[in-house]
Structure formats: C-alpha cells, structure tokens
C-alpha positions as CSV (number, residue, x, y, z in Angstrom):
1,X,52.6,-25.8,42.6
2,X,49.3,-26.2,44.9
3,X,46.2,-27.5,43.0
4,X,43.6,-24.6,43.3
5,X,41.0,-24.5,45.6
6,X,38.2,-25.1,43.4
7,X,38.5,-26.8,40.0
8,X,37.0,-25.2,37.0
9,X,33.7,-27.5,37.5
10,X,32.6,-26.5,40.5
11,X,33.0,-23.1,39.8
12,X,30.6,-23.2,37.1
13,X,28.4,-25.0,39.0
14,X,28.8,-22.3,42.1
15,X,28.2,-19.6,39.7
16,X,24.9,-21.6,38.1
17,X,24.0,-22.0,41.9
18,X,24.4,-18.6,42.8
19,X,22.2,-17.3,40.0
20,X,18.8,-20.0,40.3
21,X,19.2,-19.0,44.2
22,X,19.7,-22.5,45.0
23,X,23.3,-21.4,46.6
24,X,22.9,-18.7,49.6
25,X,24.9,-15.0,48.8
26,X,25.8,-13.9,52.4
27,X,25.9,-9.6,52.7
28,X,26.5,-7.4,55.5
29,X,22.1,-7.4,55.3
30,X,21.7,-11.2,55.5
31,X,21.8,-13.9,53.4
32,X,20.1,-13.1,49.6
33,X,18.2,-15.1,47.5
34,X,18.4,-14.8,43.7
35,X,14.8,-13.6,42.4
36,X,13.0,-12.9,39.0
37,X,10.1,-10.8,38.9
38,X,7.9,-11.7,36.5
39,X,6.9,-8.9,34.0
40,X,3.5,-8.6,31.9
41,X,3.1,-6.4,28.9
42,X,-0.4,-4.5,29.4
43,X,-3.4,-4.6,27.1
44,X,-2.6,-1.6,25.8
45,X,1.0,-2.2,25.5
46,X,2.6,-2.0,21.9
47,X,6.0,-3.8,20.4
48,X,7.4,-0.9,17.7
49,X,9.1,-3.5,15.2
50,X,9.8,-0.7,12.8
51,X,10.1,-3.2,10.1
52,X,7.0,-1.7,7.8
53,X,6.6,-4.5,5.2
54,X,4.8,-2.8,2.6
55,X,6.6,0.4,2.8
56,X,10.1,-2.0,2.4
57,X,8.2,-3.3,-0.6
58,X,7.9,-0.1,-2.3
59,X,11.7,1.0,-1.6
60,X,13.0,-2.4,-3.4
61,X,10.8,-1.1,-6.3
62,X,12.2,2.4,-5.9
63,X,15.7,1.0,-6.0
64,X,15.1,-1.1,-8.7
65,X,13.4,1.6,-10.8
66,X,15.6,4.9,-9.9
67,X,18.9,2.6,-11.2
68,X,17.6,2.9,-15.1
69,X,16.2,6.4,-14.1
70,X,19.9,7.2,-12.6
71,X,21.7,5.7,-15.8
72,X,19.5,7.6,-17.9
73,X,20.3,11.4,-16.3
74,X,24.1,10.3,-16.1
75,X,24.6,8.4,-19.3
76,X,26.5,6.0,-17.3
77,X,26.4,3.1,-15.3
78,X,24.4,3.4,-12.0
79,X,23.0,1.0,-9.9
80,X,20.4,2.2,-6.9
81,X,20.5,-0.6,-3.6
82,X,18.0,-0.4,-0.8
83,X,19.4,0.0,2.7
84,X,16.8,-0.5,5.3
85,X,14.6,1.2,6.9
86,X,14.0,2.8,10.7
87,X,11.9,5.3,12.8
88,X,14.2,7.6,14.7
89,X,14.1,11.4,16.0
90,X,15.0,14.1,13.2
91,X,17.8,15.1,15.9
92,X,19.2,11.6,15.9
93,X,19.6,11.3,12.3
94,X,21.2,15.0,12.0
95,X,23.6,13.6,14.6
96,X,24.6,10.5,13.3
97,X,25.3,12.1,9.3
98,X,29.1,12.5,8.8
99,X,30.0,15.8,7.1
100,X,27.9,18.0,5.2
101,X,24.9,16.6,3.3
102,X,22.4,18.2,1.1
103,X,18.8,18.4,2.0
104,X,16.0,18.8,-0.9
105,X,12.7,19.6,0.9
106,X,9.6,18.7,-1.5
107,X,6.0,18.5,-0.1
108,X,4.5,15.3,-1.2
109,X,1.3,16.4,-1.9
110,X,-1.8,15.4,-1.2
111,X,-0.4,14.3,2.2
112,X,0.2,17.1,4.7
113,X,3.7,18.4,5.9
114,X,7.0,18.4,4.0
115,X,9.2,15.5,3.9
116,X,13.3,15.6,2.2
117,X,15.7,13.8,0.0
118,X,18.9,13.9,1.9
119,X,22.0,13.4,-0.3
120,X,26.1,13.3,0.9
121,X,28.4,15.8,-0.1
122,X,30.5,12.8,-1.9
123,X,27.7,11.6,-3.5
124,X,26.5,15.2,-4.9
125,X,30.1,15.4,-6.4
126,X,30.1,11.9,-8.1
127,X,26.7,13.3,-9.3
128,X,28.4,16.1,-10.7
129,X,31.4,14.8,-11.8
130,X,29.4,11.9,-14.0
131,X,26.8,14.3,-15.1
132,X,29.9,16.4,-17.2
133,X,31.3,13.1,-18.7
134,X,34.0,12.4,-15.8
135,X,34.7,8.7,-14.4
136,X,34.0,8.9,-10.7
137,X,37.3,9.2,-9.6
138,X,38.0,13.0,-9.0
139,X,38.4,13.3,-4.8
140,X,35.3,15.5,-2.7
141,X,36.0,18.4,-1.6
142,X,36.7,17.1,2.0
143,X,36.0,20.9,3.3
144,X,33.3,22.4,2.0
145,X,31.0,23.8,3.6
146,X,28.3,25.0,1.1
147,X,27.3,23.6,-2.6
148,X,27.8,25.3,-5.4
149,X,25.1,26.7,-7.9
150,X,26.1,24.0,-10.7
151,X,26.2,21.3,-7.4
152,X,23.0,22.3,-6.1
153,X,21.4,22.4,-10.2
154,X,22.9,18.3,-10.9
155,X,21.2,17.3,-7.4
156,X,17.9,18.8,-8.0
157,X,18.0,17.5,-11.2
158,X,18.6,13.6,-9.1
159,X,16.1,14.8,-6.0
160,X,13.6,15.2,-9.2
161,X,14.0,12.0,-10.9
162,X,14.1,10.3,-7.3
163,X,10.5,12.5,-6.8
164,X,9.0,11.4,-10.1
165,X,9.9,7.5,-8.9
166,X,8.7,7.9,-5.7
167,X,5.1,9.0,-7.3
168,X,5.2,5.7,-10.2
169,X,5.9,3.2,-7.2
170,X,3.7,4.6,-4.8
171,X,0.4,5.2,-7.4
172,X,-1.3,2.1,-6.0
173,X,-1.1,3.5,-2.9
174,X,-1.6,7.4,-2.9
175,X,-1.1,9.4,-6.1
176,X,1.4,12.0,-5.1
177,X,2.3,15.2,-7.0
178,X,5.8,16.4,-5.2
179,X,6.9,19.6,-5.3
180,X,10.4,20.6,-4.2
181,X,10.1,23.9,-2.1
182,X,14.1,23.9,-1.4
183,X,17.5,23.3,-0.7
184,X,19.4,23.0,2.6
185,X,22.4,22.4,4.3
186,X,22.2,19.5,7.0
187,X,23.0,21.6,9.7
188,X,20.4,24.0,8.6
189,X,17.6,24.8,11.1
190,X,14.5,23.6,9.0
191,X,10.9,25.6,9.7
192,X,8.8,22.5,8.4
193,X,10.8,19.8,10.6
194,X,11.6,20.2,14.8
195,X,14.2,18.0,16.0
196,X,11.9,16.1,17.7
197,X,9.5,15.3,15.4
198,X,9.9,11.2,14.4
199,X,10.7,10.5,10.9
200,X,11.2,7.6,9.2
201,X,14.2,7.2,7.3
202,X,14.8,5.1,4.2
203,X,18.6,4.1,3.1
204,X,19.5,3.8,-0.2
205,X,22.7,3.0,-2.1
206,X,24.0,5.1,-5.1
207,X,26.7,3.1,-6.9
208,X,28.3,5.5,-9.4
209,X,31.9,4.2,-11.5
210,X,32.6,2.0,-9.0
211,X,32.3,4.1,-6.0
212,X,29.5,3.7,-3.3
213,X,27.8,6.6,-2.4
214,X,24.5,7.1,0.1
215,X,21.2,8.8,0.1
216,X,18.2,9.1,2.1
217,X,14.4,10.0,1.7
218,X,12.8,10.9,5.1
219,X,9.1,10.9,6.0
220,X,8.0,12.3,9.0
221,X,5.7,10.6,10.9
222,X,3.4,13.4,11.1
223,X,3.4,13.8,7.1
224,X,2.5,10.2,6.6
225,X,0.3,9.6,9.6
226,X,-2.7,8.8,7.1
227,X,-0.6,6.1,5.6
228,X,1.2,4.7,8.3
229,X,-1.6,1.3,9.0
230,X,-1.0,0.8,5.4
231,X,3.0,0.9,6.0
232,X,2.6,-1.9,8.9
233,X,0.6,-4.1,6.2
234,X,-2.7,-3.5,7.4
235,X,-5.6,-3.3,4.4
236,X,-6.8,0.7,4.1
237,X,-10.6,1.1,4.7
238,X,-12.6,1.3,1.3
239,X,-13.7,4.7,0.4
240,X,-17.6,4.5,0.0
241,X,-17.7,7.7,-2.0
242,X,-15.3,6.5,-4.3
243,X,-16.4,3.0,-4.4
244,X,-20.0,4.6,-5.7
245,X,-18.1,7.1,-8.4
246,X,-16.5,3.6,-9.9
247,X,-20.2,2.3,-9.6
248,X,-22.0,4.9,-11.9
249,X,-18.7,5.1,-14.2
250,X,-18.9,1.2,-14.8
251,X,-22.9,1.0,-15.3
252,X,-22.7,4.6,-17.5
253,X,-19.7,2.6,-19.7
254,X,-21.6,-0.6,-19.9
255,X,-24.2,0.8,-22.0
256,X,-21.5,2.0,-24.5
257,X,-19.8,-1.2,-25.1
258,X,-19.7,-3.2,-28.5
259,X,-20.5,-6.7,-28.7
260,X,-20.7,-9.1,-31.2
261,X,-24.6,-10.3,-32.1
262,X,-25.6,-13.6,-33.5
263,X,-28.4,-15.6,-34.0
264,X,-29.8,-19.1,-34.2
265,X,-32.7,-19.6,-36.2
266,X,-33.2,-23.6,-37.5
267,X,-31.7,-26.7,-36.7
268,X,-32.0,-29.8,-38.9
269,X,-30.8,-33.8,-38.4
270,X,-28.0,-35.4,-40.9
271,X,-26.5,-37.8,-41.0
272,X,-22.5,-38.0,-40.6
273,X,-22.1,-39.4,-44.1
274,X,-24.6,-36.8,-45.5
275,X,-22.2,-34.3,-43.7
276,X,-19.4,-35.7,-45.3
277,X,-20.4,-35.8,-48.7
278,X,-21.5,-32.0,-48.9
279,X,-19.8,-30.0,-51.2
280,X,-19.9,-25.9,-52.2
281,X,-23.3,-25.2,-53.2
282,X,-25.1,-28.0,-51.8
283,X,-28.6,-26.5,-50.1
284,X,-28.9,-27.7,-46.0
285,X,-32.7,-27.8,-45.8
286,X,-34.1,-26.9,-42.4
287,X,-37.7,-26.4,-43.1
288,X,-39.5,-23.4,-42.1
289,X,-38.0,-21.5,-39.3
290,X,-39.8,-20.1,-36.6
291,X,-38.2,-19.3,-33.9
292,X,-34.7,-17.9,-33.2
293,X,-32.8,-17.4,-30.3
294,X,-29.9,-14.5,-30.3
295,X,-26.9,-14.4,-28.5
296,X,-24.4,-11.5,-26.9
297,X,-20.6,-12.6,-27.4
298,X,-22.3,-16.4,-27.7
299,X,-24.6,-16.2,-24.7
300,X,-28.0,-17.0,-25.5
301,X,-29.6,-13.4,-24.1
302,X,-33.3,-13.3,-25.3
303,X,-35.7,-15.5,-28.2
304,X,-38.3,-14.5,-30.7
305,X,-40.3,-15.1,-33.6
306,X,-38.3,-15.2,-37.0
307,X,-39.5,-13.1,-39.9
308,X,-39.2,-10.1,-42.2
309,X,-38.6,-6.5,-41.7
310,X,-38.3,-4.2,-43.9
311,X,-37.5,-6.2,-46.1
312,X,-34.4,-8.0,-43.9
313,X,-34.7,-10.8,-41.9
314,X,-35.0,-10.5,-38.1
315,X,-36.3,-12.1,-35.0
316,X,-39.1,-10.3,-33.0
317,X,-38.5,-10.8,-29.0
318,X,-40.5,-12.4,-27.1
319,X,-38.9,-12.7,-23.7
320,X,-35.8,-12.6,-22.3
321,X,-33.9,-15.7,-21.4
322,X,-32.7,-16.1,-17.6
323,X,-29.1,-17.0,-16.7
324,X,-28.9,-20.5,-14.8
325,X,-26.4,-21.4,-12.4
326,X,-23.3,-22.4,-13.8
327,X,-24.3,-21.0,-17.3
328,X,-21.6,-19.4,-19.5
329,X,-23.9,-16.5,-18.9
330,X,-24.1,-16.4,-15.3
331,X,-20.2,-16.4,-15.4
332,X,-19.9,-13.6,-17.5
C-alpha cells in the first residue's frame, strides 16, 4: 500500500495555515486571504445575561418556603426545587409546553398587568390524587383535554398557597396583594397576555410521592417593569415621601418611650478595708449633698441642685449636659 500523500501533521498544519491566512486559497476569483473583521460593541450596546440575581434569590426562598406550605395542604411529603430562570416570548414558552397545562391568572397587585401560575396536567393530577389521601401513583389522564371542576378546585387551592408565598418572600421588596382573576387552558388565547409580549419565566420543581412534577410562575416584563433594576441587583431609589413619613413616625414615637431614670447625688472616699468591713445597717456618710446629676438608661443627660419637694427629694435642673465624642451618650 502507497504511503499517503500528506501525513496527518502536515495536514494540520495546512489547515492551521489556511485559517491565519498565512497559506494562499486559490478560487476561480484569485487567490484569498483569510481575514477577521474586528467587531466593537457600541456605547449604547447592551449584554441581556438574563441571570437576575436578586430575583433567583427570592425563588430559592420561594422553593424553600412553598415545600412546608405544599406538605401542609397535602398532608404529605412534598418538596418544592427551583429550576432557573429566563426571559423569553409568551409564544415561545406556549410552544415549548408539552401537553395540556393549567394556567391560573392572578394580578399581583399593586404592580400593573396580570401575571400566571402555570401548572402540568400531571402535576394537577398528583395534586389531586394526594390531596384525597392517594400515594402518587394513579397514571394522568394522558388525553384530556380540559380539567375538571374538583381538578381546577385542588389547583386553585396550590395557585393560592403558591400566591400567598410569593407575597411573604417578596415583602422586602414590594408588598403584593394577589388576586386570582382565572383559570385557563394553555392553549387558551389570553386577553391580558399577546404572544409577543416578553415574560420572564421561573421553573420550579414539585416533588410529590416520589414522582417529579413541574410548574411555572411567569411575569411579564411589562407587569414588573417597575421592578426589573431591582431584579438585575441594582439598589431601588429611596422614596423621599416615605423616608419623611418614617421621620415624623420615629420623632412622634420618641416622645412616648419609657426609660429608666436615676440619679447621682454624693460621693464619698473609703477606704478598701472600710469597704470590707461594712455590714447591714452600717450608715455611708457623704456629707451634705448638693448637687446631683441624673441619667437616662445610665447616660448622664442634665444636673441640678439637690433638695426637697413636696416633701420628696429631687434635683432642680440647672443645665443640660452635652454629649462628647465618643461618650456612651453620643453613641446612643
């Protein structure tokens, strides 16, 4: 047999050739020259990472939450997983869902819009099935093609605990108040959601007796517009209306608080041995008081002349003592 041509080495270092330019390609136009045109992103040119870091955060809550919330409406075992996370086109998403698939519509109010709780056929009938005392392993319906009234009731009683979740986890960060306006089928035409508005879509698993099951919450863009910075991990801008409500409840509080009151009003010198031979009755001498200083939760606050009134001992004010730098009442 005839040794080839070229050996395995020199092909490689043709084809590396060919590609840097450094090797002519001869065409019917000429010899070519491999080129790279180099490429610059523009000032106003953006990178979509879809990644959302703080809105990731509060789904690995959610999960972690809606498992002990699942267990509880089940009486059963149930364990809630987070997926991930994306930004795709309402079409896309009705595209890529396999078989039928409830969709719960709520509006997450205050935010504008409507946003839904999409939940698989097989995972509304291990809902069902586990609600009623069954162990997960009854087979789906593989044809339906619509939800039963007692389907539908189980799953809005889920799409409600998922709802009441969703509004504990995201307090810090909007206080919601979700209403669910309806129920339908995934290849319903929907009047709050065009198939090409963007929504962002958040996986979750739902692991019921063994058997894993999927749902989804999606926001569209448009609903969470407001809070999308926030999403990306940007800091929201302080609300100077609020920030001055908080202002006159704190200062109108202040003057309603309780603190303890004490007062100093005599010092005297002893010796340690003196101090150690006192017993219960002995009289500590400290002459004739008069000044005394009093103190706010032991911070010296004001001092004044000791006396009587009415009959009570008391201290008269004088003047108010200043905080210095570093002071357990400059701290404080």
């Amino acid at each position: 047999m005839a040794d080839p041509v070229l050996t395995d080495d020199e092909k490689d270092a043709l084809l590396e050739g060919m590609s840097s330019g450094d090797v002519e390609v001869h065409s019917n136009k000429g010899p070519a020259y491999a080129t790279v045109t180099a490429f610059e992103i523009g000032p106003r040119s953006t990178i979509n990472t879809n990644s959302y870091p703080r809105l990731q955060s509060l789904n690995r809550q959610f999960a972690g939450r809606m498992s002990k919330q699942a267990e509880l409406l089940l009486n059963g075992e149930a364990v809630v997983s987070y997926r991930g996370t994306s930004k795709r086109l309402y079409s896309d998403v009705c595209e890529q869902e396999e078989g039928l698939s409830l969709l719960v519509e709520f509006l997450p109010k205050p935010l504008d819009g409507s946003a839904l709780i999409s939940i698989d056929s097989s995972a509304v009938g291990s809902l069902v099935e586990t609600f009623y005392g069954g162990q997960g392993n009854d087979a789906v319906r593989q044809d339906a093609e619509f939800f039963t009234p007692g389907e539908l009731s189980v799953a809005l009683l889920f799409a409600d605990a998922a709802l009441s979740m969703i509004s504990e986890v995201w307090a810090p960060l909007v206080r919601l108040s979700p209403e669910i306006v309806g129920t339908h089928l995934s290849s319903a035409v929907l009047d709050g959601v065009d198939g090409g508005d963007l929504v962002i879509t958040s996986g979750f698993g739902l692991e019921i007796a063994g058997k894993q099951q999927d749902f989804h919450v999606l926001w569209p863009v448009s609903t969470v517009a407001s809070l999308m910075p926030v999403f990306e991990g940007q800091k929201r801008d302080r609300d100077a209306a609020e920030d001055a409500r908080w202002e006159r409840s704190l200062r109108s509080r202040v003057t309603e608080s309780v603190v303890r009151i004490s007062s100093d009003i005599g010092q005297t010198r002893m010796t340690l041995g003196a101090v150690a031979e006192l017993a219960p009755g002995d009289v500590i001498t400290i002459g004739n008081p008069r000044k005394g200083t009093v103190c706010a939760q032991n911070v010296p606050i004001l001092e004044g002349r000791f006396g009587v009134h009415d009959g009570r001992h008391a201290i008269e004010a004088t003047n108010w003592l200043e905080s210095e730098p570093g002071s357990p009442a400059a701290s404080s």
